[in-house]
C-alpha positions in Angstrom: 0.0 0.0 0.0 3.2 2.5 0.7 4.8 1.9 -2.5 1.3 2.6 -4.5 0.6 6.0 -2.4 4.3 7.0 -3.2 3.9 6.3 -6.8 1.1 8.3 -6.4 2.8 11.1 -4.8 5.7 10.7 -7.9 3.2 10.8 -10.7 1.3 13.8 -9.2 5.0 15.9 -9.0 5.4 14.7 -12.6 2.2 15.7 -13.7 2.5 19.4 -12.0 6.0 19.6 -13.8 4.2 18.6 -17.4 1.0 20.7 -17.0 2.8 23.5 -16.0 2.1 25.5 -18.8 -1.5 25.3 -18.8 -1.1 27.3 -15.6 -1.6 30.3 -17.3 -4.9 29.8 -18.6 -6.5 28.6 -15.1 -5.2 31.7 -13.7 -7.1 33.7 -16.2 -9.9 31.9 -16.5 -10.4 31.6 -12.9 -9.6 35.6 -12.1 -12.3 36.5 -15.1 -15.0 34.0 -13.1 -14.3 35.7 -10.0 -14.3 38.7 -11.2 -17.6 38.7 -12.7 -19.1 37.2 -9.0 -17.5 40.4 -7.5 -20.8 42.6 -6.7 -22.7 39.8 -5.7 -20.0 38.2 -2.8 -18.9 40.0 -0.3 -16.3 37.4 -0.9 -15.3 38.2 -3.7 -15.0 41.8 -2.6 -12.3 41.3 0.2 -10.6 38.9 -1.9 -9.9 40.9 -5.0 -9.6 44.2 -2.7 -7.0 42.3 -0.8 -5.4 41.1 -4.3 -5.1 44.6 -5.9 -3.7 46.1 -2.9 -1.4 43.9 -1.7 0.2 42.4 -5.3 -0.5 46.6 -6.6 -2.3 45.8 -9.5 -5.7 46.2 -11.3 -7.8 43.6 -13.1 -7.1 40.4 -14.8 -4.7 41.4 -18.1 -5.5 45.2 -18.8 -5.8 47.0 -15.7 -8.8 49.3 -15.0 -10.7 48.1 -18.1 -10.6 44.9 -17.2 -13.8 46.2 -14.5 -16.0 47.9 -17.2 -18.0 44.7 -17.5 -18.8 44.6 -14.2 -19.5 48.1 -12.9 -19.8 50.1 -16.5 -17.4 51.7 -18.5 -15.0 54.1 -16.8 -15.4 52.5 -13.6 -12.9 50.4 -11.3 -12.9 48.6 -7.2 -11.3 52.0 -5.2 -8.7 49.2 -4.4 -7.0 49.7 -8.0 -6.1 53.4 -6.5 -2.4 53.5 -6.4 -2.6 55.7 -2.7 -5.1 58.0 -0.7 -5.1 60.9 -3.6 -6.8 58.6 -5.8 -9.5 57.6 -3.1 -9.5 60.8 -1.1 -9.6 63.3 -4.3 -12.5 63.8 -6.2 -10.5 65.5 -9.6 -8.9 61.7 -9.7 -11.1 59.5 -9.2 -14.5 60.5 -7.9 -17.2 58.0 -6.9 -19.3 56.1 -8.7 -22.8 57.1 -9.3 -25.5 55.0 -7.8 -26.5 53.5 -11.4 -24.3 50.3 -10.5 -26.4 48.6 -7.0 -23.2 48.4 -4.6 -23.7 48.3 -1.6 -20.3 47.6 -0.2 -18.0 48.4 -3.2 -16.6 52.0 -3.7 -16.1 52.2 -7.3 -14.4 55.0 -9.0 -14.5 56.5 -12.7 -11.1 56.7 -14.4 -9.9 60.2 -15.0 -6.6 60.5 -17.6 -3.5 60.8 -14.6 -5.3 59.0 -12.2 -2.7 57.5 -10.0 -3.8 53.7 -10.7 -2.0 50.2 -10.7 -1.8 49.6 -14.5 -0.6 46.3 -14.7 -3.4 43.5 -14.2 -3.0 40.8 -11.3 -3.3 37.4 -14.0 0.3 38.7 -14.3 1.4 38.9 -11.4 -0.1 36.2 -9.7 1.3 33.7 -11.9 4.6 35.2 -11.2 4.4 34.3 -7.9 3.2 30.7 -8.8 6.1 30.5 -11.1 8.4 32.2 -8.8 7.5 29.2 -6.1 6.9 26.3 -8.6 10.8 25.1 -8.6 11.1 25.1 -5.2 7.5 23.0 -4.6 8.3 20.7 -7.1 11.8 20.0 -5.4 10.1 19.9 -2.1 7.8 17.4 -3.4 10.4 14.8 -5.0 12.1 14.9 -2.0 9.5 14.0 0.6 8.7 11.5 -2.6 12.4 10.4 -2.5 12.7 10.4 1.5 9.5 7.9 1.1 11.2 5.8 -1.6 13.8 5.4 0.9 11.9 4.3 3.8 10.3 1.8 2.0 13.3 0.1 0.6 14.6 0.0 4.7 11.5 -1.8 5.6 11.7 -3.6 3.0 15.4 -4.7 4.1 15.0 -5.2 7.9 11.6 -7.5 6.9 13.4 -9.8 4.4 17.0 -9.5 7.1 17.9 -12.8 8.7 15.4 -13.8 11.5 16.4 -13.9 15.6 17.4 -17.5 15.2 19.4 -17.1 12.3 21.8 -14.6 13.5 24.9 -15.2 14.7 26.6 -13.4 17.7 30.3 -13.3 18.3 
């Protein structure tokens, strides 16, 4: 039963390795999905507020207009404001009018200069993925390897001679 739960454990690190490349498109695909849930969970809302803030960027691929869909165009979460000016000032981004039903979400209209992240988060959160994938992976062969090993021991002290066939000096 060990061996078939570590060749498990190999063929899963194997298959993270190969499929890494597709990576990339569940990213997207999964930050567009969210995105479009983001007025109707309040989920969604911290999440993607935390996101933006936290990895400085805006959207999925193309920044600010990657929100247009989902509170009109021209408008943005207040969490793709680069600093206070952007939320506090009303010649940069001034709040949304109450066309969009919102309760929770401050939403701002894009002014040219606005100080906004620019660069959307698919980017940047598979750079982190990518950044940590190696390092994972490696983790992962090695607890895999470390297993390997433990089970060729037991193997070797079950199959060693028996009490009464060793011999003491």
């Amino acid at each position: 039963m060990m061996i078939f739960v570590v060749l498990l454990e190999l063929a899963a690190c194997v298959f993270c390795f190969v499929e890494r490349d597709e990576l990339n498109s569940h990213i997207y695909e999964g930050l567009n999905s969210t995105m479009a849930a983001y007025l109707d969970d309040a989920n969604m809302v911290t999440a993607w507020n935390t996101l933006q803030e936290n990895l400085e960027c805006c959207g999925n691929k193309n920044g600010t207009s990657d929100w247009y869909p989902v509170f009109g165009a021209g408008y943005f979460p207040e969490s793709c404001c680069q600093n206070s000016i952007c939320t506090s000032s009303a010649d940069s981004c001034p709040r949304m009018d109450d066309a969009v039903s919102a309760d929770c979400v401050n939403a701002f209209q894009f002014r040219s200069g606005a100080p906004v992240f620019d660069e959307g988060c698919g980017a940047k959160v598979l750079g982190v993925f990518q950044d940590n994938f190696v390092v994972v992976g490696l983790a992962g062969l090695a607890f895999v390897a470390f297993q390997i090993l433990a089970v060729v021991s037991a193997i070797y002290i079950a199959k060693g001679p028996k009490p009464s066939e060793r011999r003491y000096s």
